[in-house]
C-alpha positions in Angstrom: -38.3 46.1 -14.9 -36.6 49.4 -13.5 -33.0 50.4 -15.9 -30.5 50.1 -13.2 -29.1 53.4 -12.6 -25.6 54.1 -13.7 -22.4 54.6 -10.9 -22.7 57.3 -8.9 -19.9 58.8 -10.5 -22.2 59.3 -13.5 -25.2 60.5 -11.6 -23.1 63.3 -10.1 -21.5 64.6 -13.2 -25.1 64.4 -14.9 -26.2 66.4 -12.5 -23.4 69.0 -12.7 -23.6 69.4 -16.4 -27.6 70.2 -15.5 -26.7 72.7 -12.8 -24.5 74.1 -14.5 -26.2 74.9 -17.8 -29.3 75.9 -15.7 -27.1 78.5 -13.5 -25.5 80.2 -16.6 -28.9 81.0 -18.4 -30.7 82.2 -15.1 -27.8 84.7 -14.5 -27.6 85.8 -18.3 -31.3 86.0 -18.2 -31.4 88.3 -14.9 -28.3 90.6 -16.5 -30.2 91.0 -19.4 -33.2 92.1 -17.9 -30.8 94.6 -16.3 -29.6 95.9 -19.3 -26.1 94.4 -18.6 -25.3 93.0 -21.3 -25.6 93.7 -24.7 -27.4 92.4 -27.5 -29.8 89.1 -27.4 -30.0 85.7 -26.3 -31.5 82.6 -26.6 -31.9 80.5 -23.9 -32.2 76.5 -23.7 -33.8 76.6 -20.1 -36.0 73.4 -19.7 -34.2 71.7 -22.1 -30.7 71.0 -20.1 -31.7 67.0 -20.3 -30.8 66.9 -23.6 -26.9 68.6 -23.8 -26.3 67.1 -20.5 -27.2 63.2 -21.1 -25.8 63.4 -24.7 -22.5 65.5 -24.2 -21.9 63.1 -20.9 -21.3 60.2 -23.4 -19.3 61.7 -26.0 -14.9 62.1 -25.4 -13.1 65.2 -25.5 -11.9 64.9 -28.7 -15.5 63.9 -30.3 -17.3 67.0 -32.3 -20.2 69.2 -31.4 -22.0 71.3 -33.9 -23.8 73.7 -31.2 -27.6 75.2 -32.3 -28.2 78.8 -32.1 -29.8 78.0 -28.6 -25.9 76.8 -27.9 -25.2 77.5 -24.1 -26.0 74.2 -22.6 -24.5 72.4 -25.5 -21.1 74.6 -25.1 -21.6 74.2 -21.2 -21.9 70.1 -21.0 -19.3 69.5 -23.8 -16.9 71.4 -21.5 -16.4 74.5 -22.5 -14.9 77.1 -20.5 -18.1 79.6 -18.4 -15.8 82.5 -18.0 -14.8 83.1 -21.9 -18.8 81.9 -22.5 -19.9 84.7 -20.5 -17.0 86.8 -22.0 -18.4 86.5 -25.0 -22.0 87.6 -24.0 -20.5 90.6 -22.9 -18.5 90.8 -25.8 -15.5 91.4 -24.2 -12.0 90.6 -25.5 -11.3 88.1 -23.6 -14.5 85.8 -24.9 -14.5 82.6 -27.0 -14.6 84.3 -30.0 -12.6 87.5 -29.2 -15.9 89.2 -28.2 -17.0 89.1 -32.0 -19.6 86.9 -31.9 -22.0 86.8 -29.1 -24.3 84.3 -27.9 -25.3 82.2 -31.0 -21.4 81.5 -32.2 -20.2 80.3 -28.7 -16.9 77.9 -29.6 -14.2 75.9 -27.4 -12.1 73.8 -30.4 -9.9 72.3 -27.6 -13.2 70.8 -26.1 -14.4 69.8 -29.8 -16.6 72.6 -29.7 -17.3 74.3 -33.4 -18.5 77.7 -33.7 -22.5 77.8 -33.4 -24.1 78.5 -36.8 -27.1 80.9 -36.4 -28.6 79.5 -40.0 -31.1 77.5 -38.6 -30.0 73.7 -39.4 -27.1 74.3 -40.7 -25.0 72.5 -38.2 -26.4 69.3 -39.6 -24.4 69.0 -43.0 -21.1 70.6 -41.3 -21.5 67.6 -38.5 -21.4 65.4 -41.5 -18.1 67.1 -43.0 -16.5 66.7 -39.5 -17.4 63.0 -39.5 -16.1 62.6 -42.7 -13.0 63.9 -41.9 -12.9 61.8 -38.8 -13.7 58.5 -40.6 -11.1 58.9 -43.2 -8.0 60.1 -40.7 -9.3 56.7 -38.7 -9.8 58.4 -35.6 -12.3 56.8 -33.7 -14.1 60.3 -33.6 -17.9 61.2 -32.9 -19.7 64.1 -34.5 -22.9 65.5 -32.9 -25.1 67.8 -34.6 -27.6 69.8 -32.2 -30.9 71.3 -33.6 -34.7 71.8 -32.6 -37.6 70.8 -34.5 -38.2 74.0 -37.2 -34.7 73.0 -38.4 -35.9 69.3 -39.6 -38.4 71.2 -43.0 -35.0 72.7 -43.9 -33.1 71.2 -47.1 -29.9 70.9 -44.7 -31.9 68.3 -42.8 -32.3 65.6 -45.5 -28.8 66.8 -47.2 -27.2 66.0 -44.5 -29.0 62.9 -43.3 -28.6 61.3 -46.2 -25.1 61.9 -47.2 -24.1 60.6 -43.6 -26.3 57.3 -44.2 -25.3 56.7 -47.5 -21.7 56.7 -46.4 -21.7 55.2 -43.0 -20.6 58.8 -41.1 -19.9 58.6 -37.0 -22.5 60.7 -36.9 -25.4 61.4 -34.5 -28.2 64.0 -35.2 -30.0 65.4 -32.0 -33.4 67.2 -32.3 -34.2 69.0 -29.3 -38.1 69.4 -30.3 -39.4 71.8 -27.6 -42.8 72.3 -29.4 -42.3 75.3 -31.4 -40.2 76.6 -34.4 -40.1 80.3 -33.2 -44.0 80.6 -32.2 -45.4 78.2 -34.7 -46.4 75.0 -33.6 -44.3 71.9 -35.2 -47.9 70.0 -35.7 -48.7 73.3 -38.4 -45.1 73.2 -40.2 -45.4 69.2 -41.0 -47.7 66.2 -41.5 -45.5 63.7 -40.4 -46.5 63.5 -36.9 -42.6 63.5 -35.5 -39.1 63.5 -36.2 -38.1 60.6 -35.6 -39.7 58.6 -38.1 -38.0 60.9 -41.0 -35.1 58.8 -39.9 -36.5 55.6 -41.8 -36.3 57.1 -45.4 -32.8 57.5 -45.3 -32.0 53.7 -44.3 -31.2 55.5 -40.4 -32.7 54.3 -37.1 -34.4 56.7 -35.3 -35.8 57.0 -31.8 -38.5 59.0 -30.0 -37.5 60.1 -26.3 -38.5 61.8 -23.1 -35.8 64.8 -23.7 -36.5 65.9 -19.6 -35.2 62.6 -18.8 -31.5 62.8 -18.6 -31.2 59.2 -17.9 -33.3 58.3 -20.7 -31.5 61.0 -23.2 -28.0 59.6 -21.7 -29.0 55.6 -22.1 -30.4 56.3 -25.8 -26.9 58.8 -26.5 -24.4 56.1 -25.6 -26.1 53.2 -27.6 -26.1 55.6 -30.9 -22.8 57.2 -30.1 -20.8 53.9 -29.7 -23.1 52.4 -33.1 -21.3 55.2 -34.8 -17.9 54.7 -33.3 -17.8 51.2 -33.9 -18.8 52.0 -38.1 -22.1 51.5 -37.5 -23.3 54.8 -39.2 -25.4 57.4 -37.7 -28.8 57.7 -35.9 -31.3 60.5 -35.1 -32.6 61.3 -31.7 -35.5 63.6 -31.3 -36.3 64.9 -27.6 -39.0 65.5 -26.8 -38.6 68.9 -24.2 -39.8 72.0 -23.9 -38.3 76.3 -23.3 -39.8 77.9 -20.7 -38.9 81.6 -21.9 -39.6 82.9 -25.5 -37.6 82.1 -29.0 -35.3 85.1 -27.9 -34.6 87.1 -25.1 -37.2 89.8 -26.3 -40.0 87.7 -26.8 -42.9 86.8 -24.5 -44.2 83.7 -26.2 -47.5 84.5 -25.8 -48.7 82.1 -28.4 -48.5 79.4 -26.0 -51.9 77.5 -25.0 -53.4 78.6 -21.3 -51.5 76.1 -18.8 -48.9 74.1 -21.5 -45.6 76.3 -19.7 -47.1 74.8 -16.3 -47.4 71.6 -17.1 -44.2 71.4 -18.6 -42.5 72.9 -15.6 -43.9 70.6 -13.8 -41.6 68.3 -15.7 -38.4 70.1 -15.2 -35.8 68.3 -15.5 -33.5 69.1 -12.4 -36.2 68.7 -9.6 -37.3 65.4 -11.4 -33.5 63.9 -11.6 -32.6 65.2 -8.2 -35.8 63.7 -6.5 -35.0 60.6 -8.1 -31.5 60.6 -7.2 -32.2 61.2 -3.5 -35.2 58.4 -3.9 -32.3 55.6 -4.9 -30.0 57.4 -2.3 -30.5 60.0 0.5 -27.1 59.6 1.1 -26.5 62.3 -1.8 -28.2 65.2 -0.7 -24.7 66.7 0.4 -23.0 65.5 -2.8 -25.6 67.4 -4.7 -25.5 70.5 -2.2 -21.8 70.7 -2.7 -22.7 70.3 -6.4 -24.9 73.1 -6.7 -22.6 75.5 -4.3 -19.6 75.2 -6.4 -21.3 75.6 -9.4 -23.0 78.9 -8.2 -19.6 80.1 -7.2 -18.1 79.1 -10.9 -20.7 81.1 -12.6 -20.5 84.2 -10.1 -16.5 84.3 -11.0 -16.8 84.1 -14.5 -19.3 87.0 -14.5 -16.9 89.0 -12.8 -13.8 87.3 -15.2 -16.5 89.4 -18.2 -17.0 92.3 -16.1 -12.9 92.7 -15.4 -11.9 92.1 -19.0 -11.3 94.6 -21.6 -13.3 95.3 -24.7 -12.2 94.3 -28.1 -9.7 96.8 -30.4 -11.8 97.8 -33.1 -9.4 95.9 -35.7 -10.3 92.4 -34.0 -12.9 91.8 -36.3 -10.7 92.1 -39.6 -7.9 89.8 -37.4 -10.5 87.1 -38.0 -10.9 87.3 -41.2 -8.3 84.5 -43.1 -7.5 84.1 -47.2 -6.0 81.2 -47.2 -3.3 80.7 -44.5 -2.7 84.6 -44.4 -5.2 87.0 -41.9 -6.3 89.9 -44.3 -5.4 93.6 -42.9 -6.4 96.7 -44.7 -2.6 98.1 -45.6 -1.7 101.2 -44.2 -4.0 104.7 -46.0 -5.7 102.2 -48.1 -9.2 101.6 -48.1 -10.4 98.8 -45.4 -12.8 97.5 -48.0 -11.6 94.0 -49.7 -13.0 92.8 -52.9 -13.3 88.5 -52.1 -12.8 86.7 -55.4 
């Protein structure tokens, strides 16, 4: 039996939060192959499925622990292209001041937290945030992002089983796209996927098609209202894939003759448009008008970067805090600060 598809409403917005991701990384990826921008990046292109069908299901006010590959994850949950791209730029006017870059993208009004580069170690701060959530009573959802190379780290099972053992609205999302940098998840780990890791910690955990944003969006909502409702959390691994390298600068040339093509022949926006326009033609201007607007957003917050000023050289040392009070270097003293 075919799952009935969910109101069009849905279906559009699905498709925006796919667009959209996908727009952002192609025009980061072309300005850094301009030598535009500075810095690197890591793009999630191929994997939009999974942000969009998981972010589509949570509320504003629910928690997102962003990966290092963090755009689409920053993009569905809502957060703001122009001070994204600001940040890429590392202008003043970014998320983060311009401080930060790519891998520390943040929108706390959206229920974004600041990226953590550490590989995994969203997973055990998702778990803080859902503790904190469960004791103020709040109804509140935590989602930690993270691919595959992160679930052999300790913060993996630290932070699994601390949620399970005490119930935490959490849910823990493995984007596995194959590869932990350029080594193969089959050559870091007998277990032969991530999913099943969820059993010795008393959690269920499910297996999915991660280029299937229906699939990823169905799966999302049944573990994200489990939590809400004190169910405790759940771990979803995706199965998806990157079509460009770890980083910006790498080729990924470790990558068996013909796996990127078939793969991209799996991409997730041609598949979830063709079968939107298979249940109903009627959408092919709804999605036109989808992709127009969102071409338009992502050309004006590229010029919102380019316009903006750069950062003061102090703005770094404005961000650093002890206790309630920002810490600035007193005037002729030393800008060095011994931290107890």
């Amino acid at each position: 039996m075919t799952t009935p598809l969910p109101p069009r409403e849905v279906l559009l917005d699905l498709y925006a939060r796919l667009v959209r991701t996908r727009c952002f990384e192609d025009t980061v990826y072309n300005l850094f192959l301009t030598e535009t921008m500075p810095g690197t990046v890591h793009l999630s292109t191929g994997q939009e499925a999974v942000t969009a069908g998981v972010c589509a299901q949570l509320r504003r006010d629910d928690y997102v622990v962003p990966s290092f590959r963090g755009h689409g994850e920053y993009l569905a949950k809502g957060g703001d292209p122009r001070t994204a791209m600001a940040e890429i730029f590392a202008k003043a006017t970014g998320c983060a001041g311009g401080t930060s870059g790519s891998m520390h993208l943040s929108d706390p009004p959206a229920g974004i937290v600041p990226g953590v580069a550490i590989v995994g170690a969203g997973i055990p701060i998702a778990a803080g945030l859902a503790l904190a959530a469960s004791l103020r009573r709040s109804g509140q959802v935590a989602v930690a992002f993270f691919g595959d190379g992160a679930t052999n780290c300790g913060y993996f099972h630290e932070g699994l089983n601390l949620a399970a053992i005490w119930r935490l609205p959490v849910v823990f999302v493995c984007a596995n796209n194959l590869y932990g940098v350029s080594t193969p998840f089959h050559e870091t780990t007998l277990a032969e996927n991530v999913a099943e890791r969820a059993a010795a910690y008393g959690l269920p955990g499910q297996r999915l098609d991660g280029n299937d944003v229906l699939a990823v969006y169905q799966a999302a909502g049944q573990a994200i209202a489990a939590a809400r409702r004190g169910d405790g959390p759940a771990l979803l691994e995706c199965m998806t894939y990157r079509f460009h390298g770890h980083s910006r600068f790498e080729p990924g040339r470790y990558r068996p003759p013909g796996e990127l093509d078939e793969w991209r022949a799996r991409d997730p926006l041609p598949r979830f448009k063709a079968r939107l326009l298979e249940a109903d033609p009627s959408l092919a201007a709804s999605l036109s008008e989808i992709e127009n607007a969102v071409q338009a957003q992502i050309a004006e917050a590229v010029e919102f970067a380019r316009r903006s000023p750069e950062p003061v050289p102090a703005a770094p040392l404005q961000m650093v805090y002890h206790g309630e009070t920002p810490v600035r270097p007193p005037a002729g003293r030393s800008r060095r600060r011994r931290v107890a």
